[in-house]
Each structure stands twice: as C-alpha cells, then as structure tokens.
C-alpha positions as CSV (number, residue, x, y, z in Angstrom):
1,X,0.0,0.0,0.0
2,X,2.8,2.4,1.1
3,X,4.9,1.9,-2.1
4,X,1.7,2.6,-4.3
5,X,1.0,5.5,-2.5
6,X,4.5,6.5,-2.9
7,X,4.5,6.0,-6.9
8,X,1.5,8.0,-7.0
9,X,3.5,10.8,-4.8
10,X,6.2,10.6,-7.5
11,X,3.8,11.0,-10.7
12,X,1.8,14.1,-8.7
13,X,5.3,15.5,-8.4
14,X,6.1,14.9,-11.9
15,X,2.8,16.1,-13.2
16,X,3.0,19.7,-11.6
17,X,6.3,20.1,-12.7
18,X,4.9,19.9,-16.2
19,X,2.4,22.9,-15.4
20,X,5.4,25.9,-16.1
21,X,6.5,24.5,-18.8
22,X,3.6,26.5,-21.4
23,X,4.6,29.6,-19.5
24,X,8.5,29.0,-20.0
25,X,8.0,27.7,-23.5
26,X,6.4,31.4,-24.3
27,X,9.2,33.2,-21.8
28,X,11.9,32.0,-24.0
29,X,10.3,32.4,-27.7
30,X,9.1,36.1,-26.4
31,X,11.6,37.4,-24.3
32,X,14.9,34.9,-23.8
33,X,15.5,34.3,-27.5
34,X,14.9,37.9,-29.2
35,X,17.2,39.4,-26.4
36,X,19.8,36.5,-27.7
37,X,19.1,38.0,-31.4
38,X,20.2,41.3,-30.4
39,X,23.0,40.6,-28.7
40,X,24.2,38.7,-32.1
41,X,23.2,41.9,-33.8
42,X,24.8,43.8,-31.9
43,X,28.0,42.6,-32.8
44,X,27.4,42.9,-36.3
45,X,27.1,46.2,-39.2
46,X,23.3,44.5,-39.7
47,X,21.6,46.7,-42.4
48,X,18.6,45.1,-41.7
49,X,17.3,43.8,-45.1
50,X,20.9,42.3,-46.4
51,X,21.7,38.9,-46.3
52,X,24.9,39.2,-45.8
53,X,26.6,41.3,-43.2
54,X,30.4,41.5,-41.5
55,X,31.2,41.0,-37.4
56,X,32.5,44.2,-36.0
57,X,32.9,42.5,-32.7
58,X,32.4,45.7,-29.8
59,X,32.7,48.6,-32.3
60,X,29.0,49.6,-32.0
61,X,29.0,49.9,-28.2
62,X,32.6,51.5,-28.4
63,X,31.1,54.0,-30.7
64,X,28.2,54.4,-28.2
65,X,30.3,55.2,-25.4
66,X,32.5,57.4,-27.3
67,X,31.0,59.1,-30.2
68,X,27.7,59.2,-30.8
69,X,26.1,62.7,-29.2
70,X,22.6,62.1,-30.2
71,X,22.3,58.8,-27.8
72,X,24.3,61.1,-25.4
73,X,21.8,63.5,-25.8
74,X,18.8,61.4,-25.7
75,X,20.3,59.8,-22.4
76,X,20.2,62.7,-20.9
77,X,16.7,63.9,-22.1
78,X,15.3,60.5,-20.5
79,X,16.9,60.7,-17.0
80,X,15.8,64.4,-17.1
81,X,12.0,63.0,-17.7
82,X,12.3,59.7,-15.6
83,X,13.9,61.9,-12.3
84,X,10.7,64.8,-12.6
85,X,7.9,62.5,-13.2
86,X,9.1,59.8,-10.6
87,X,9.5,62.3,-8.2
88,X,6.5,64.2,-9.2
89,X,3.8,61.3,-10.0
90,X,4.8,59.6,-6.8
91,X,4.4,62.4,-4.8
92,X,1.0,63.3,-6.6
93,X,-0.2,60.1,-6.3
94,X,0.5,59.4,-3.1
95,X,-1.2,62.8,-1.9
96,X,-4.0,62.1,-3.9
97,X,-4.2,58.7,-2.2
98,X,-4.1,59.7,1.6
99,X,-7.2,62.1,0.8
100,X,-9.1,59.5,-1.1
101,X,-8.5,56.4,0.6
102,X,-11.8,56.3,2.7
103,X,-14.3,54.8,0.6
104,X,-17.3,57.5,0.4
105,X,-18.8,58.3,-2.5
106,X,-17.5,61.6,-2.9
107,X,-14.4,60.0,-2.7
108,X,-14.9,57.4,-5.6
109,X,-16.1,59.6,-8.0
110,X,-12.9,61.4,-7.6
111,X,-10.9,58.6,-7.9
112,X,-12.9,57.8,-11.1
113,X,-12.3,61.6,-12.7
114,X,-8.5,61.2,-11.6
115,X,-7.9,57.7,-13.0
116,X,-9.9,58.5,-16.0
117,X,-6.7,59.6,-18.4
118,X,-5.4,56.5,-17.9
119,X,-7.9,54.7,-20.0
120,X,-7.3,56.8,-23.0
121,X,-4.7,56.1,-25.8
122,X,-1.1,57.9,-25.6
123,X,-1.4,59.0,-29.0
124,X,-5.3,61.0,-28.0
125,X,-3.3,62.2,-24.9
126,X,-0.5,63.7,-26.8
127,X,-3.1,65.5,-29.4
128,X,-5.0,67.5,-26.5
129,X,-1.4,68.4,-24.6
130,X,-0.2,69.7,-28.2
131,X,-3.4,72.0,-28.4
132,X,-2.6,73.1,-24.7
133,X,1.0,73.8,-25.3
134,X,0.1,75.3,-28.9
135,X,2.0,78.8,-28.6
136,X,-0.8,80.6,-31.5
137,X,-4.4,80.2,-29.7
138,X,-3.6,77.1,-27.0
139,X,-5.2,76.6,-23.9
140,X,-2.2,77.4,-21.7
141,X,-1.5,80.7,-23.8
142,X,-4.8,81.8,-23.8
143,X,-5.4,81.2,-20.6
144,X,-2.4,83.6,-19.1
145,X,-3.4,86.0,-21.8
146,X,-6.8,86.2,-20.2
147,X,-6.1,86.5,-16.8
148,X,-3.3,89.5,-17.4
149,X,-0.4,87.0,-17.6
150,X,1.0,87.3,-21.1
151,X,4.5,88.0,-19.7
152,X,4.8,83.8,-18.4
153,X,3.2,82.8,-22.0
154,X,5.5,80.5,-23.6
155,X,6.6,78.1,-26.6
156,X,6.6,75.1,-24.5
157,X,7.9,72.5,-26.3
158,X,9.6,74.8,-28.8
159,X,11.8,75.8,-25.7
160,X,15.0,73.2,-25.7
161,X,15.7,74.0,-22.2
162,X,12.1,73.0,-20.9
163,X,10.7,70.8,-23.5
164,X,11.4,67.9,-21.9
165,X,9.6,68.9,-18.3
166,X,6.5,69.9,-20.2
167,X,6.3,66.3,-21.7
168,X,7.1,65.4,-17.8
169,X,4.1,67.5,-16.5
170,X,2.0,65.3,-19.4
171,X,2.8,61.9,-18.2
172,X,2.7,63.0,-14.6
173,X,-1.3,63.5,-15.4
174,X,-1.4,60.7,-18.0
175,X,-0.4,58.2,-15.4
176,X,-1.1,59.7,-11.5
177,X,-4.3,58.3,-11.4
178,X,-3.1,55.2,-12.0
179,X,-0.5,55.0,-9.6
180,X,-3.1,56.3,-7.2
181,X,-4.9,53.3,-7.1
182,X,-1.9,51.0,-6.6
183,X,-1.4,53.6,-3.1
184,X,-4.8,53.2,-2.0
185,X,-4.2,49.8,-2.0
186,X,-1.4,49.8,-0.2
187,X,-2.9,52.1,2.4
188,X,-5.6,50.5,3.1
189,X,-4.1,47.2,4.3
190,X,-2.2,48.7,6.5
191,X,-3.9,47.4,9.7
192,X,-6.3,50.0,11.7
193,X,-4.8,49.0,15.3
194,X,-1.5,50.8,14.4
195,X,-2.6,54.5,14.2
196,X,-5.1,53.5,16.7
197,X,-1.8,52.5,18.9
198,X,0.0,55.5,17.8
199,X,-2.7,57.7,18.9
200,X,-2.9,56.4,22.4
201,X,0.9,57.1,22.8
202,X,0.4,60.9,21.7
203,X,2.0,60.6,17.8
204,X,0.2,63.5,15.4
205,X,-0.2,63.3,11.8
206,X,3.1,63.7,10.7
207,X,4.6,61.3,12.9
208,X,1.9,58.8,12.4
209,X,3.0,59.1,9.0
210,X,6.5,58.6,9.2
211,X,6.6,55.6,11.6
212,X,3.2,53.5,10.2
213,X,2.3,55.0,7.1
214,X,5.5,55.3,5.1
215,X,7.4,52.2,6.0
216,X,3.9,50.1,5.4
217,X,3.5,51.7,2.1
218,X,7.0,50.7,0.7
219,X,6.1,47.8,-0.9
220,X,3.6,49.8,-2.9
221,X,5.6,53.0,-3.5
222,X,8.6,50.0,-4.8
223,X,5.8,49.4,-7.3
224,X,4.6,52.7,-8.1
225,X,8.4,54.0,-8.9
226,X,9.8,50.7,-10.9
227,X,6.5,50.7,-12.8
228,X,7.1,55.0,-13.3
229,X,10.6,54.5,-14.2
230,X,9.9,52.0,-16.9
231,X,7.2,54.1,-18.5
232,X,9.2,57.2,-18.6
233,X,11.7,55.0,-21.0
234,X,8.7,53.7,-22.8
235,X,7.1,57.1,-23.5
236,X,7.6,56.5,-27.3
237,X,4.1,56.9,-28.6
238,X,3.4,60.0,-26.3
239,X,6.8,61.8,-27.5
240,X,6.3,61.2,-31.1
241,X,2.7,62.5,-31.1
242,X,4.0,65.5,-29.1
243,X,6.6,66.0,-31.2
244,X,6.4,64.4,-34.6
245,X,8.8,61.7,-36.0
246,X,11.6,62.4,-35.5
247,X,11.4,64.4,-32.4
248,X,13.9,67.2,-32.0
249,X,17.2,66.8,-29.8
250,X,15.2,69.0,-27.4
251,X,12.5,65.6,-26.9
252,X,14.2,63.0,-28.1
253,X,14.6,60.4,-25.5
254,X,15.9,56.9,-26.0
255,X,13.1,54.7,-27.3
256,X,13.0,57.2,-29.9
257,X,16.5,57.3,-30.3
258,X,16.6,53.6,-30.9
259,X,13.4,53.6,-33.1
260,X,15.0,56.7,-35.5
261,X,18.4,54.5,-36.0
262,X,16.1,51.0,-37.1
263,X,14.3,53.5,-39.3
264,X,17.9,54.6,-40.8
265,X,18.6,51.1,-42.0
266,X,21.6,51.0,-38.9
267,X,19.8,47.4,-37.3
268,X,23.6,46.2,-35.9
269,X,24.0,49.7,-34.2
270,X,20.0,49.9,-33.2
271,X,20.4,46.3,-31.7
272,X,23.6,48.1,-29.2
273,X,21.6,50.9,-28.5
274,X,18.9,49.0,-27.3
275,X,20.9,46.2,-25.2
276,X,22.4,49.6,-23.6
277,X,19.0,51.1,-23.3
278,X,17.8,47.6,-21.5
279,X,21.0,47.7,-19.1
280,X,20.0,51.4,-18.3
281,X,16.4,50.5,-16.7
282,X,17.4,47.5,-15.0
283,X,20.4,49.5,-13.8
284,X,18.1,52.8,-12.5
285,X,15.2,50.5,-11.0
286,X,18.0,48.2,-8.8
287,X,19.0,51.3,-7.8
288,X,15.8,53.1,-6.9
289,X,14.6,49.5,-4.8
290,X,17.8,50.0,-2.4
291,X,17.2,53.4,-2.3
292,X,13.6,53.1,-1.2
293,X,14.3,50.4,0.8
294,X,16.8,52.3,3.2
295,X,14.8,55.1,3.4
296,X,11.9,53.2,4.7
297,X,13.9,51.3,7.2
C-alpha cells in the first residue's frame, strides 16, 4: 500500500512540474530568444534587409560610449523625464491617495475623474497636450493672456531648455491616477490597530506618517516608482505624437533614439543601443529598490 501510494506521490510531483513548462515555453520564444538576437546583432554592421553582413565584434558599443552625441543627448533627455515625473507622480499620487482612501462616494467619484486619463490612448493624450502647449491660440497661452499674464506665456515645447519637463508634466497627469490606485491599496491594508496604537501614545499626523504609514507603504511605493521609471523610458508613442517623427534633440529620449536608428537602416548599431537602453532601466530600478528600501527602514 505504502509503495503505491509513494508512486502515486512521484507521478503528482512529476505532473506539476509539467504545469510551467507552457509559461516558459512562451518566456523563452518572447523574451529569452529575441534578447539572444540582439545581442548577435549587436555585434554585427546588420543593415537590416541584407543577407549578408560583417562581425565588428564591440565597435558599436565603443562607438556608443565614445562618439555618438545624439544617444548622449537622448540619455540625458530620459533621466531628465524619468527623475521629474518619478519624483513628481509619486508624490501626486500618493497625496491624492491619503485624501481619497476612505471609501465614500464623494471620494470614488474622484478617484474615477482622476484615473480617468489612464484609459485613454497615448497617441489621444499627446493631441489634447499639443493644443494646450500650442504657442498661437492654445489653452495654456490663452489662458495667461486672459487673466493679465502674457509675460509667463510660452513656446513650450519649442523651448529646448524646458521641453522635456513639459512632456514630464503630461505623463505626470497621464499616469497619477493610475499610480493612485496601486497607493490606495497599499494604504488600506495597512492594519487600523496601528494608528489606533499610535494615537494612544500621543503621535500627530506627521509622525503617524513617518513611523506607520510610510514604512507600510513601501512595498507599494517600490511598485509605483519601478512601474514609473519604466514608462518614462517607454514614452515613445506619447513623444512622437507631441513632437512628430523624429522628435527634436530638445525631446528625443531613448526609445526614440533607438526607433529613428532601425528606421535609418543601422539594425547592428540599433540592436547596441537597445541592449544599452535595457541595461539602463534595470540598472536605474535596482538602484531606486535599495534606495527606497533604506529610506523606509
């Protein structure tokens, strides 16, 4: 009886092991094996439509690192962007979150209205922000002009020094609504019997905050940020409707970057770029978890 039990044990064990195996199958044809192509591609002077091609071994990445200005420039366009709307949209979000988190109804229509941009398409987003930003006749304009303020009307995105933070201040309300909800959930498992607890020992607001509320929230702010900082990379759709294709060194960030060399026939080089581009995020959100999990200890 024992051993058949233990031979049915054995075929269980081998039968769940079997229930990855779809999920692997489609990590490694979607994910493991295209990173493995442009890592070969990388290496190469890849036209992209040429069957045959030479091996340039690390020249494209040495060329990266050392000559090319527009990846330079674009580099420093997307930490720019990914530095003011983490900061910004975490910090929105999170306010908006502590004053919405009791469920009332007041308080879920408003989460509604701010989560509401969200649903829309990048491309409809960046078509509304181009008539607010429009210098000739645009909502921002027009609004300063009628209210006696026509010495702060600007260019907006026409300005190359501020560009990029007014494509900042359109994600920050493309996505806070978003990254509300992920904070609302957060808060509200934090358990009740700690602020009651910190309220019998004297603790105000701020302090209730500091010593229950933020170190409770980290997992979700870890979240909030990693999920912020890999959008702000991704912003492709958003910039190119904001700015046309190609956008100007003023908005061009590296997902455009890599998209404008594959469009120049450069496949080898693009395939570098983006290995870099992946090394970059991973590299910024490792960095961001240790930081938020220090500053929560």
């Amino acid at each position: 009886m024992s051993s058949t039990r233990s031979g049915r044990r054995r075929r269980t064990a081998r039968a769940l092991w079997l229930f990855p195996v779809p999920a692997l199958a489609l990590h490694l044809f979607l994910f493991a094996y295209p990173v493995v192509q442009a890592v070969q591609y990388a290496l190469t002077d890849w036209d992209g439509y040429s069957a045959a091609y030479d091996n340039v071994g690390l020249r494209n990445f040495a060329e990266l690192a050392t000559d090319d200005d527009t990846f330079a420039n674009a580099a420093g366009n997307n930490l720019k962007l990914t530095l003011t709307v983490v900061l910004a949209q975490t910090a929105l979000a999170l306010l908006l979150a502590l004053w919405l988190v009791r469920t009332t109804r007041a308080s879920t229509l408003l989460r509604a209205v701010f989560f509401l941009p969200t649903v829309l398409s990048s491309v409809s987003v960046a078509f509304v922000w181009r008539f607010v930003y429009d210098p000739d006749g645009g909502l921002l304009n027009s609004a300063l002009r009628a209210v006696g303020l026509d010495s702060l009307q600007s260019v907006y995105l026409g300005d190359p020094d501020t560009a990029v933070f007014w494509l900042a201040l359109t994600q920050v309300w493309f996505h806070a609504g978003q990254m509300m909800v992920v904070f609302i959930a957060g808060l509200q498992a934090i358990p009740k019997e700690l602020y009651e607890a910190a309220e019998l020992d004297g603790a105000g607001r701020l302090t209730r905050f500091r010593y229950v509320t933020w170190p409770l929230v980290a997992p979700a702010t870890g979240i909030v940020v990693a999920y912020t900082t890999v959008q702000s990379f991704k912003a492709f759709d958003l910039v190119l409707g904001l700015a046309g294709n190609p956008p100007g060194p003023a908005l061009d960030i590296l997902s455009t970057r890599v998209y404008t060399t594959f469009s120049n026939n450069q496949f080898g080089y693009a395939a570098a770029q983006s290995l870099v581009f992946m090394v970059l995020i991973a590299l910024l959100t490792w960095v961001q978890r240790r930081a938020i999990g220090r500053a929560t200890r």
